[in-house]
N, C-alpha and C positions, 0 to 999 in steps of 0.2 A: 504494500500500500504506500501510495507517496505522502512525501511529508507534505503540511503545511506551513502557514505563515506562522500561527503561533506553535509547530512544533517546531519552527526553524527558530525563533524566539526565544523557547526555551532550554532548547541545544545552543546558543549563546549564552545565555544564562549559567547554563550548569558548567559551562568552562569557565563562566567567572567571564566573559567578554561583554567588556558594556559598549552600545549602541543607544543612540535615537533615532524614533523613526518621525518621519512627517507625511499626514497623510494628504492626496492629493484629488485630483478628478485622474481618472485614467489617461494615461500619455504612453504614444506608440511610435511616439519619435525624438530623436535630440530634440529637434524644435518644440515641440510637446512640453518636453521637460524642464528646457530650456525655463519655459515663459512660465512653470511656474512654478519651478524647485532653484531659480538659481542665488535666490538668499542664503542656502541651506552651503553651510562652510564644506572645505572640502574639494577633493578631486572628484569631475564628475564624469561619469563612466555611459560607453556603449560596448555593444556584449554582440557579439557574433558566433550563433552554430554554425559551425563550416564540415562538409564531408569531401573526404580525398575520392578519388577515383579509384584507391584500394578499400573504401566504404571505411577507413578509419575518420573516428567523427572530433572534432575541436570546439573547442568554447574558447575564442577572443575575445580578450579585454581592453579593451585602448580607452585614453581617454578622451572625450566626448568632442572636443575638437580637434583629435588627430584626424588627418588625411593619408588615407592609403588605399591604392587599389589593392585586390585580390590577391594577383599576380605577385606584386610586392611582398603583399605577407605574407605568402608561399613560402616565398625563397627566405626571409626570416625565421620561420618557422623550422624551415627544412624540408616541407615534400614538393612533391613534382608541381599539381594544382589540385585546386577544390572549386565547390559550388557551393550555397547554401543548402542546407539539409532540408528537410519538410518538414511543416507542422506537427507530420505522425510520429516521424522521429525524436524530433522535441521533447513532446509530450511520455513516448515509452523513455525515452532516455533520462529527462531532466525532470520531467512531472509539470511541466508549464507551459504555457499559451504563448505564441509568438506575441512579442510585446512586451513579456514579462521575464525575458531571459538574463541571468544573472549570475553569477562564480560562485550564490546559495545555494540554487538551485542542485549542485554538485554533491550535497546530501542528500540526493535522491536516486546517484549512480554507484550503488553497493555494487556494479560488478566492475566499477573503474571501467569501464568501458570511454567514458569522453577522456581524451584530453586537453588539458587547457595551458593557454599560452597569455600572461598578463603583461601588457606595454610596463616597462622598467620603474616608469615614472609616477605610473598609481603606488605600485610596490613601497615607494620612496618619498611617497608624500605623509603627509601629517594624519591626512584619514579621505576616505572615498566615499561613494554613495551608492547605491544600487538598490533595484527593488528588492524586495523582501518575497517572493515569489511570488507577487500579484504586482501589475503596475498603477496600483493606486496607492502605493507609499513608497518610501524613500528610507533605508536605511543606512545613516552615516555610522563608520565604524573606523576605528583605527586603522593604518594599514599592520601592525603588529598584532592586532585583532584579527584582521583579514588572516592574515601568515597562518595564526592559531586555530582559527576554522576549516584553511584549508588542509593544515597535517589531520586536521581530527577525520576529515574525509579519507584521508586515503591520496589526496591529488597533488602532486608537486608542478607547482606550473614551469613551464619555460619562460625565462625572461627577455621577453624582448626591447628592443629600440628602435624606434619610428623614427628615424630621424634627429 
C-alpha cells in the first residue's frame, strides 16, 4: 500500500527531521508555484521521472530555474537517452499523480527500483521545498534533513551540476 502525506509526515517525524509545510491551491507547474509558494525560504525545486530506453526509470531534481534539455542531463547522468515515463508508471513506482512528483515520494519504492539524481546545488543549500506527495503543499526541509530521509529510503542520489 503507498504511503501518504501524513505517513510521509510522520516518517519525518520519527527521524526527528523537522519541516514546515505550506498549504496551497494545486500547482502543476514552476509557474504555478512560482506565483504562489515563492515567499516560502529556500531552494525551490522541479522533479523529473525520466525512463532510459533500457526501461531503467530516474527521479531528477534541479532546481526550479535550472535550464537543461534532456539530452544534456543524459550525459550528466550517465546513460545513453531517456523520455519521460507515464503517468502509470509514476503512480506503480512512486504512489503519485503527475504534478505531484517529488524525492518523498521515494518512500514508496521498497524495491529501489527509481533512481535519482539531485542538481549539487539543492544538496548545498540551506533547505529546499517540495511537495509533500500531493501538490497542494509545500514542504521546506533542510537539505541535511533531505540527506536523512533519503539514507532512510534506501536511495543514494547522484550529484549532479547544471552548469
Amino acid at each position: 500500500m503507498k504511503k501518504s502525506r501524513n505517513d510521509l509526515e510522520q516518517h519525518l517525524t520519527d527521524l526527528a527531521i523537522s519541516f514546515d509545510v505550506f498549504e496551497h491551491p494545486a500547482v502543476y507547474t514552476v509557474e504555478e508555484a512560482q506565483k504562489h509558494c515563492s515567499d516560502i525560504a529556500g531552494c525551490h525545486c522541479k522533479n523529473l521521472f525520466l525512463r532510459t530506453k533500457k526501461k531503467q526509470l530516474w527521479l531528477v531534481v534541479l532546481e526550479d530555474t535550472t535550464s537543461i534539455d534532456l539530452k544534456q542531463l543524459a550525459t550528466l547522468v550517465g546513460v545513453k537517452a531517456w523520455s519521460f515515463a507515464s503517468p502509470d508508471r509514476l503512480m506503480e513506482h512512486l504512489g503519485v499523480e503527475p504534478g505531484s512528483v517529488t524525492p518523498f515520494a521515494l518512500i514508496n519504492d521498497q524495491d529501489k527500483v527509481v533512481n535519482l539524481a539531485i542538481e549539487e546545488k539543492i544538496l548545498n543549500s540551506e533547505s529546499a521545498n517540495f511537495h509533500p506527495l500531493v501538490n497542494t503543499a509545500t514542504l521546506n526541509i533542510t537539505s541535511e534533513g533531505l540527506k536523512e530521509f533519503l539514507k532512510s529510503t534506501g536511495h543514494v542520489a547522484v550529484e549532479i551540476r547544471c552548469g
